[in-house]
Every structure is written in C-alpha cells, then in structure tokens.
C-alpha positions in Angstrom: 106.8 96.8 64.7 110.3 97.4 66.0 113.1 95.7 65.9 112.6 95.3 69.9 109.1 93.9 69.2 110.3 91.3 66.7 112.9 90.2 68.8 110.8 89.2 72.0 108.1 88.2 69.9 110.5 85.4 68.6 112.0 84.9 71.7 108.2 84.0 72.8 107.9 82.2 69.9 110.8 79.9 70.0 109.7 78.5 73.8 106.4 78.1 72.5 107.7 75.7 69.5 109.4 73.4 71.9 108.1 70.0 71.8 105.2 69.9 73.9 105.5 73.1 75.4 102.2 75.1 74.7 100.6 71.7 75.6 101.7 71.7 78.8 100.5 75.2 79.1 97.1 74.5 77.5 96.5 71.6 79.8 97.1 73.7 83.2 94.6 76.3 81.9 92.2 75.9 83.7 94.2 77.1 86.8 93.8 73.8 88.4 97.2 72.3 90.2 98.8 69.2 88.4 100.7 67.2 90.1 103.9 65.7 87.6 101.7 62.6 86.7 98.5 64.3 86.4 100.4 66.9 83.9 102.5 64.0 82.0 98.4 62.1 81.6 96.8 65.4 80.7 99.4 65.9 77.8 99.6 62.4 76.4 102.7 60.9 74.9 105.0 63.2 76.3 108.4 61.5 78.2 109.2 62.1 81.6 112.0 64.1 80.5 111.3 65.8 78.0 108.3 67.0 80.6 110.9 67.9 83.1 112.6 69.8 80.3 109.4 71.9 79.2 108.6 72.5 82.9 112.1 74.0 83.9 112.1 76.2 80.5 108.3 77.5 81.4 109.7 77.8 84.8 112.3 79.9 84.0 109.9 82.1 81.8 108.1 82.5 84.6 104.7 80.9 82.8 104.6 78.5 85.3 105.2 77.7 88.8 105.4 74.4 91.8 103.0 75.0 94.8 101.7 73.1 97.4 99.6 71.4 95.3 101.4 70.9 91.6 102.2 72.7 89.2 99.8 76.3 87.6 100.0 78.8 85.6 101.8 82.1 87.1 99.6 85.5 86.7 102.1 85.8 83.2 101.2 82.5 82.0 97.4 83.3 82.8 97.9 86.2 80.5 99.3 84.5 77.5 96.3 81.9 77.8 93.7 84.8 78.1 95.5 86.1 74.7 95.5 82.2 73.3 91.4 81.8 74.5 90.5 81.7 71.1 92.5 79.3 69.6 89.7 76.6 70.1 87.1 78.6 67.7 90.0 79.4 65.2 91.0 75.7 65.2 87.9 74.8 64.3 87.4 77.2 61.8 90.2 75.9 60.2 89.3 72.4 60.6 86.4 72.8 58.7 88.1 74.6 56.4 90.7 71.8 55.7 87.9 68.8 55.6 86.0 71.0 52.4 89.4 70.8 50.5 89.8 66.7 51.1 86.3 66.4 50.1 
C-alpha cells in the first residue's frame, strides 16, 4: 500500500472515529430522509450539538447531504455503507466469539 493510500485511508478513518459519526451514518442507511430529530432518536444519546457537529464534518466529506425532506446519504456515502454491509454478520461473529471466552 502507498504512502498515498495510507494517508487517505487515515484521513477516512479519523472522521469515522468521531464520536457518533459512523452512527449517524449507519442510521441513515437505509436511504430514508431524517429529519434532525428523527436522526438525534435514531442514534440515541447523542447531544444536539455534537449531532450538528458530526453532520457539518459528514457534510463536508460529502457522505451526506440536507434535502427537501432531511438529511441522506450522498451516492459516496452509499458507497462506503455498501463496503460496511457486512459489519452486522462480523459483529456477530464476534459477539459470539466474546460470550465463549466469559463463559
């Protein structure tokens, strides 16, 4: 991988370790319009603000967008959620995984 790579890889991954931020993407996946409220419920436990904070920065990255109705996932962000589709099965995977070790 080059140096190139590693750099936007870790450019990628530093807005995706905001607080909250791959939430917010994970709960507009389903390419439905949110309005703010909708989005701040579909999160859970996430401030106003810092909301409004994770929305400009996914803004800018151009992962997300405001319409008509609320907010969505731009054709970019639908991408990275298409790469992210099997997170669920992974998860748990390792779930399972974790909860032979406790016992």
């Amino acid at each position: 991988m080059s140096s190139k790579d590693n750099a936007a890889i870790g450019q990628l991954l530093g807005l995706l370790e905001s607080r909250y931020a791959i939430r917010v993407l994970w709960a507009l996946r389903d390419g439905h319009a949110q309005t703010f409220r909708l989005l701040q419920d579909s999160v859970g436990g996430i401030t106003p603000n810092t909301l409004n904070t994770r929305i400009k920065e996914l803004r800018e990255a151009d992962l997300v967008n405001h319409g008509k109705e609320g907010y969505v996932v731009t054709a970019l962000g639908a991408d990275l959620l298409k790469r992210l589709a099997e997170l669920p099965a992974f998860a748990a995977k390792w779930s399972a995984r974790q909860a032979k070790k406790v016992a």
